[in-house]
N, C-alpha and C positions, 0 to 999 in steps of 0.2 A: 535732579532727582534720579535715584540710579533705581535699578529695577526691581531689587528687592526693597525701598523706598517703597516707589509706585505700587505694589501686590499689599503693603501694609496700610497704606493710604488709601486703598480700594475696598481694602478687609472694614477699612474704618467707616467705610456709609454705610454699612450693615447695624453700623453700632444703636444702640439702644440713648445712650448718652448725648445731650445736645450739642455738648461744650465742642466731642470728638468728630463729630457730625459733621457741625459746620466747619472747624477746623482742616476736614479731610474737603470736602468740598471745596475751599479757597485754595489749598495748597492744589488741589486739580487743575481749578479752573488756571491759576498761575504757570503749573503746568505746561496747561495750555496755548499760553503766551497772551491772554488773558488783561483788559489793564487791572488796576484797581478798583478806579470806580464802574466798571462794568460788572468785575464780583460783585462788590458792596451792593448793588442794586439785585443780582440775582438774588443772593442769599439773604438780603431783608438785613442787612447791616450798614456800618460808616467804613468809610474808603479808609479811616486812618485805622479801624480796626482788620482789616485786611493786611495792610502793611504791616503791622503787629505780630500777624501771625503768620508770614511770609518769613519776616527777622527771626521771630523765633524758629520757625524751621531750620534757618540755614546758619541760627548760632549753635539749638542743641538738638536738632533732626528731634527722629519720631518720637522725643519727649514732649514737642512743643504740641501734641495730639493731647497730652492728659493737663487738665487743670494745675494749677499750683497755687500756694497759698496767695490768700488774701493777703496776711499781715503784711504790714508795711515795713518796709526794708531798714529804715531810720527809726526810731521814736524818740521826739523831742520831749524833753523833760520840760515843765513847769518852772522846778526850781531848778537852779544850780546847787551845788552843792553849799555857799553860804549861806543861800537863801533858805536851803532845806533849815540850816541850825535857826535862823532868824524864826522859822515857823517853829521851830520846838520850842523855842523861848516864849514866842507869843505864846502858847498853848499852858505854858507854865504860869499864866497870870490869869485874872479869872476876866472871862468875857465884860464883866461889870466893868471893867477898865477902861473899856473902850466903847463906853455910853451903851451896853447891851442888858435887855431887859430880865437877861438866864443868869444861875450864876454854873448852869454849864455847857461844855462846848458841846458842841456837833458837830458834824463834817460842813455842812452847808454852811453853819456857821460861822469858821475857821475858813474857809474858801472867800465868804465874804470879807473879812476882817481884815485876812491878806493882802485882798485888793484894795481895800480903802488904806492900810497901810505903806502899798506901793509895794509889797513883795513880787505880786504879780503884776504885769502891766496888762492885763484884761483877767474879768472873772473866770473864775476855775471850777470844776464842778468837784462835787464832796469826793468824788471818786480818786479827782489826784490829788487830795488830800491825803489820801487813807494811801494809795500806792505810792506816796513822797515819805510818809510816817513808815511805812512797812518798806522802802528803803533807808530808812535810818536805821530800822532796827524795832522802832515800837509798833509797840501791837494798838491796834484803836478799839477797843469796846463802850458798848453804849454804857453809862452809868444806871447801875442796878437797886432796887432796892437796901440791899444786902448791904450797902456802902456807911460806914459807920464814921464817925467824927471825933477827935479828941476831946473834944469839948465835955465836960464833967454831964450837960445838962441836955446832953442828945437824943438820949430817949425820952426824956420827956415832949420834949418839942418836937420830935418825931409823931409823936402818937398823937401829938394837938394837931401836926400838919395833915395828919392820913383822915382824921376825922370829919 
């Protein structure tokens, strides 16, 4: 740690913030020639999160003082790109097809139907349903009122159903 390091990493136990806190803290006591699990026990943490932020100091220096994202570096997708078309086609048939009591879909429902189909091999939640659909392209809206039928005798039967 070179000396204007050490003056910024000293600035940083003044800090307000926990993250930089303790961060400034472990990089001292390290410092200090310090082992691991001798931090970890002062500062109320795990030895392997010491070492964490030991590495990070010495890959990106005094950045490794401010938090970084959460998100996760990878995201596995659900489907593949087959699989994605396989679920649009399902979605193109009506739930009825496949023993369901609606004749429309929903996310949860469509999540389910996948997995008993074998698109997914574990249950998926409605969510990456709707963000596998909104990488294909289609938009998911719930079915509205407002949705009308070819059928000559649709308003009729509409107004017998709402009754």
């Amino acid at each position: 740690m070179t000396d204007a390091e050490r003056q910024q990493v000293e600035a940083g136990l003044r800090s307000s913030e926990a993250f930089g806190l303790r961060r400034c803290q472990i990089l001292l006591a390290s410092a200090r020639g310090e082992r691991a699990i001798t931090i970890a026990r002062q500062v109320g943490c795990d030895d392997q999160t010491v070492r964490e932020a030991i590495h990070a100091f010495n890959s990106v220096g005094l950045e490794a003082l401010r938090p970084g994202s959460h998100r996760p570096h990878t995201i596995r997708t659900a489907f593949d790109t087959g699989r994605a078309q396989q679920l649009r086609a399902l979605l193109h048939q009506s739930p009825r097809t496949f023993p369901k009591p609606s004749s429309l879909w929903t996310l949860e429902l469509a999540a389910q139907v996948s997995f008993e189909q074998g698109l997914t091999p574990e249950r998926v939640s409605g969510e990456t349903i709707r963000a596998t659909l909104k990488r294909l392209g289609v938009g998911w809206k719930r079915a509205k009122r407002w949705i009308t039928s070819p059928d000559p005798a649709y308003a009729r039967k509409k107004v017998v159903a709402t009754v």
